[in-house]
Structure formats: C-alpha cells, structure tokens
N, CA and C of each residue as an Amber inpcrd file, in Angstrom:
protein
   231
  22.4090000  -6.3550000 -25.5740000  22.4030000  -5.4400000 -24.4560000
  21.0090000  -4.8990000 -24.2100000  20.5010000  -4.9420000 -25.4760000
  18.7540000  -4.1610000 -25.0960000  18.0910000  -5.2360000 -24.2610000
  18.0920000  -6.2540000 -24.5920000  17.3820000  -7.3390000 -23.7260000
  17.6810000  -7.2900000 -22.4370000  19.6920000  -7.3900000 -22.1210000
  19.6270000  -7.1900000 -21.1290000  19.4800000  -5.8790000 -19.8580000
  18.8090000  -5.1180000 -20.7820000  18.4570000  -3.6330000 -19.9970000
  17.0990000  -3.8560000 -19.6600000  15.9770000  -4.3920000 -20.8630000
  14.9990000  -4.8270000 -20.5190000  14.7340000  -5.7260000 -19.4070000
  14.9800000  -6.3840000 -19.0510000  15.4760000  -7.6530000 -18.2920000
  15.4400000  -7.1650000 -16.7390000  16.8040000  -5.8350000 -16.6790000
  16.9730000  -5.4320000 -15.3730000  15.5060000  -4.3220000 -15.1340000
  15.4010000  -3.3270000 -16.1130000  14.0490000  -2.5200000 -15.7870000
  13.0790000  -3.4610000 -14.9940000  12.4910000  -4.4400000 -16.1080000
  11.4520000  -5.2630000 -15.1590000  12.0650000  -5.9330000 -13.9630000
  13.3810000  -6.3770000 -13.5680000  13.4060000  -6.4390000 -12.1040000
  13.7570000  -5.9230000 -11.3720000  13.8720000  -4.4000000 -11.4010000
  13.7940000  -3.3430000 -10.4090000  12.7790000  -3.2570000 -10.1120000
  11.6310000  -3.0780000 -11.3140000   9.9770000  -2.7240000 -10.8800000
   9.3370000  -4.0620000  -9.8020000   9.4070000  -5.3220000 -10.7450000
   8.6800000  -5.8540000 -10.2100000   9.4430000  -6.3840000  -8.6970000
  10.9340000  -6.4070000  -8.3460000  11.5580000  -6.0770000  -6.9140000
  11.1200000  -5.5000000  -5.7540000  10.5560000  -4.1810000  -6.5600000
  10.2240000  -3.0060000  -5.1670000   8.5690000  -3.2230000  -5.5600000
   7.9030000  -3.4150000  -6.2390000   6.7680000  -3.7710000  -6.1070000
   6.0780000  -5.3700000  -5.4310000   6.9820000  -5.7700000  -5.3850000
   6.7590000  -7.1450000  -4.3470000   7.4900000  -6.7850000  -2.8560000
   8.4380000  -6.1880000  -2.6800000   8.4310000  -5.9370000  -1.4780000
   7.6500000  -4.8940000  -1.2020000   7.2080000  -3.6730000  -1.4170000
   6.0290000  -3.1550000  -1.2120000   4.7900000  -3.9750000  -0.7050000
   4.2270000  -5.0730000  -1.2680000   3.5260000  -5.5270000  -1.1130000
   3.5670000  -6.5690000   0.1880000   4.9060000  -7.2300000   0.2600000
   5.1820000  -7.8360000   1.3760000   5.3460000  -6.9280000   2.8280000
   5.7380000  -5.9070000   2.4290000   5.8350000  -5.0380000   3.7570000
   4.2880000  -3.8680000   4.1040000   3.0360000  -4.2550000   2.6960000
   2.0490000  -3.3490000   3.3330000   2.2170000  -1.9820000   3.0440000
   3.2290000  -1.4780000   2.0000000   3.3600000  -0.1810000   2.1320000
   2.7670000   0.3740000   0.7850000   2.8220000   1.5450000   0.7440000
   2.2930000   2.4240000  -0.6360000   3.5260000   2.8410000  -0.9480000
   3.3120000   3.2710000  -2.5970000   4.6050000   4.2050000  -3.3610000
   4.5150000   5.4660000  -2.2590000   3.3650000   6.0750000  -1.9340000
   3.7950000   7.2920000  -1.6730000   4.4390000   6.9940000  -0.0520000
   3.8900000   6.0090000   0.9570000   4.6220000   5.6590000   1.9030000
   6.1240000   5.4000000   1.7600000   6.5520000   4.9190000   0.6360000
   8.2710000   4.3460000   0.5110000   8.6440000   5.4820000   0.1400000
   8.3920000   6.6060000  -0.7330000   8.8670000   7.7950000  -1.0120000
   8.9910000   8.4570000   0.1650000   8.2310000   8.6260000   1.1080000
   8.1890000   9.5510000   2.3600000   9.3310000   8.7460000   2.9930000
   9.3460000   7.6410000   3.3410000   9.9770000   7.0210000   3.9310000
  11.9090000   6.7430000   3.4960000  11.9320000   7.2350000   2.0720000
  13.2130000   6.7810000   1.1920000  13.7220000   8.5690000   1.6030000
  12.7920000   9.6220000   1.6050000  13.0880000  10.3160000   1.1170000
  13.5310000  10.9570000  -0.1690000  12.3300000  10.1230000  -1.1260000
  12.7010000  10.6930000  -2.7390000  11.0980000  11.3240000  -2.9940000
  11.2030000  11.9690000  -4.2140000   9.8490000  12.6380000  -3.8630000
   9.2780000  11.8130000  -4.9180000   7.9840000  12.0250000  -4.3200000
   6.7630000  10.9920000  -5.1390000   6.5830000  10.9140000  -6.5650000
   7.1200000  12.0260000  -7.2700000   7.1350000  12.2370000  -8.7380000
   8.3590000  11.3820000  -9.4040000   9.2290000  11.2280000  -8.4270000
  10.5150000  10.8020000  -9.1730000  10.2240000   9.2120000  -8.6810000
   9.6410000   8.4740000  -7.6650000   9.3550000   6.8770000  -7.8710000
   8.7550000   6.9840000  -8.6110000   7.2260000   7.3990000  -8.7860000
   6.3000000   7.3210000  -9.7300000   7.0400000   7.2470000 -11.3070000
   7.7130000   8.2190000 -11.5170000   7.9820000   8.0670000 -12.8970000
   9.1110000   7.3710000 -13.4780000  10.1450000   6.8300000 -12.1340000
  10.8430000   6.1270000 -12.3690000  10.3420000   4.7390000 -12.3210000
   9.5950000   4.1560000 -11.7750000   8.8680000   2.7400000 -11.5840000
   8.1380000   2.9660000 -12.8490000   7.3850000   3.3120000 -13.2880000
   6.3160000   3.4160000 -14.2420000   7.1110000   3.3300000 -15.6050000
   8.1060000   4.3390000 -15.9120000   8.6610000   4.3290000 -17.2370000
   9.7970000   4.3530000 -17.1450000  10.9560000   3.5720000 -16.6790000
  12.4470000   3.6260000 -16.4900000  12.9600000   3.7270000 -15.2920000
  12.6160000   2.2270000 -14.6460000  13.5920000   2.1130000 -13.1110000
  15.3670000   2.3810000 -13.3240000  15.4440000   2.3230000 -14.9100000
  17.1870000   2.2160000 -14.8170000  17.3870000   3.6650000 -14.4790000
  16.3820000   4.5000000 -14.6260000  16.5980000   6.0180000 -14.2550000
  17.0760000   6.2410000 -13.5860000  16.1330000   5.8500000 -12.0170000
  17.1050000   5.8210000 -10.6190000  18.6700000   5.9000000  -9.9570000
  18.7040000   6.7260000  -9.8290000  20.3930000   6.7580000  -9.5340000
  20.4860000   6.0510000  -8.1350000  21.8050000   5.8550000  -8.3350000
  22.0630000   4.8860000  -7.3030000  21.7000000   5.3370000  -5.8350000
  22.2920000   6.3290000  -5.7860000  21.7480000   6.6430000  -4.3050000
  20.4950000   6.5870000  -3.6770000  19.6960000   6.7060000  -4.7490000
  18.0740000   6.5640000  -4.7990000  17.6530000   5.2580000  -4.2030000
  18.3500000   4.4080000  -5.2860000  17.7750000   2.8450000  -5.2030000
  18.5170000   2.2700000  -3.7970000  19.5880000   2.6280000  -3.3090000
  20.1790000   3.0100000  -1.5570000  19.0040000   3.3690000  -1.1490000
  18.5720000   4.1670000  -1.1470000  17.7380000   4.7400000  -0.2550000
  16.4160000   4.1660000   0.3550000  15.3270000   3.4090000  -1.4020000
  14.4910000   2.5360000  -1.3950000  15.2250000   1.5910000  -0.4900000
  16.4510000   0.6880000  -1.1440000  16.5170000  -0.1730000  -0.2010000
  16.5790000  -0.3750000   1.4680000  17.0200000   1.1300000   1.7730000
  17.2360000   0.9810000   3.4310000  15.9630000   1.0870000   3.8260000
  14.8630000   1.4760000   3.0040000  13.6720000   1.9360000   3.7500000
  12.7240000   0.9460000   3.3050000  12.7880000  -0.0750000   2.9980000
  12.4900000  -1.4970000   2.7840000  13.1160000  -2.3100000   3.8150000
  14.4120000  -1.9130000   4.2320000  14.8030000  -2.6230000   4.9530000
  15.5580000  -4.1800000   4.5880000  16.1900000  -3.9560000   2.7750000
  16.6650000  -5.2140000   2.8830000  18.2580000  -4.3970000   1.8000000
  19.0860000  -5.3840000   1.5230000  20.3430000  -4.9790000   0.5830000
  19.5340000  -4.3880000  -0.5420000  20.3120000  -3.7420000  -1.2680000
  20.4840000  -3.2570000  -2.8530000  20.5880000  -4.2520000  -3.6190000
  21.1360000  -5.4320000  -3.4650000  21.4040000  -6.1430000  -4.3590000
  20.0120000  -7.0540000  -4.7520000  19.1810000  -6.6490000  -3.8100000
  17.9770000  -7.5980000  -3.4890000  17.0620000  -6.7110000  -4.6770000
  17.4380000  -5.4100000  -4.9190000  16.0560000  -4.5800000  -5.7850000
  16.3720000  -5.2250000  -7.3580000  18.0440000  -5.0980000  -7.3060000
  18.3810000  -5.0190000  -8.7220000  18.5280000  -6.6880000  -9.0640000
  18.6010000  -7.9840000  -8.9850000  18.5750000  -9.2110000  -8.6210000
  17.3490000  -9.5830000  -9.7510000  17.8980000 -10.4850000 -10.4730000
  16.7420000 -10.8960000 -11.8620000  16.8600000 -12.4560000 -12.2130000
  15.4280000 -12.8400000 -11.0840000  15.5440000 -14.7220000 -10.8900000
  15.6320000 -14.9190000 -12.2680000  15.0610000 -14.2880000 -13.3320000
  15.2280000 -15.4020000 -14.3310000  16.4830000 -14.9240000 -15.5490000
  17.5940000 -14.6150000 -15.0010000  18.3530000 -14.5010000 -15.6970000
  19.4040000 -15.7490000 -15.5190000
C-alpha cells in the first residue's frame, strides 16, 4: 500500500504540473483561479498531494479545464 500511495502522490504532482505547463499557467494563477489559497497548493503539491481533499482537486480540475480523473490517473501503473 505504501508504494501504492507513493505512486498516486507523484501522479497528482506531476498531473497538475504538466498541465500547468501545457496551459501556461502559474501555481499562484491556478490557485486564484481554483479558488484555493496559495499556501494550501503550495504545500500540498510540494509535500503531500494526497492531502488535497477532494473538493479541492474538483476545483484544480475545473480550472484546468479537464476531468478529475485526469489529475489522479498514473500511466505507469
């Protein structure tokens, strides 16, 4: 189970950090934009995306503009 927690952490991060990058935006732009405040991506991306409560990671996703299932989604599993 630790592996597979490890597993999902890194593809939440590296998820919203590639669409970030595909869409041009900053953490603090997707926070303004998610409506979560900048302390809580920051420290949830940085040290424990499983932190994120769901509604949160809803929220990233609408303001990305793609499903939920797309943040949490781990090609190499």
């Amino acid at each position: 189970m630790g592996t597979e927690s490890a597993s999902l952490k890194a593809a939440i991060t590296k998820n919203i950090e590639q669409a970030l990058d595909e869409k041009n935006l900053t953490r603090n732009a997707l926070a303004d934009k998610a409506g979560i405040p900048k302390s809580t991506l920051y420290r949830n991306l940085d040290r424990g995306p499983e932190q994120f409560k769901l509604i949160e990671l809803g929220q990233i996703a609408e303001a990305l503009g793609m499903p939920i299932v797309e943040l949490i989604k781990d090609e190499a599993a």
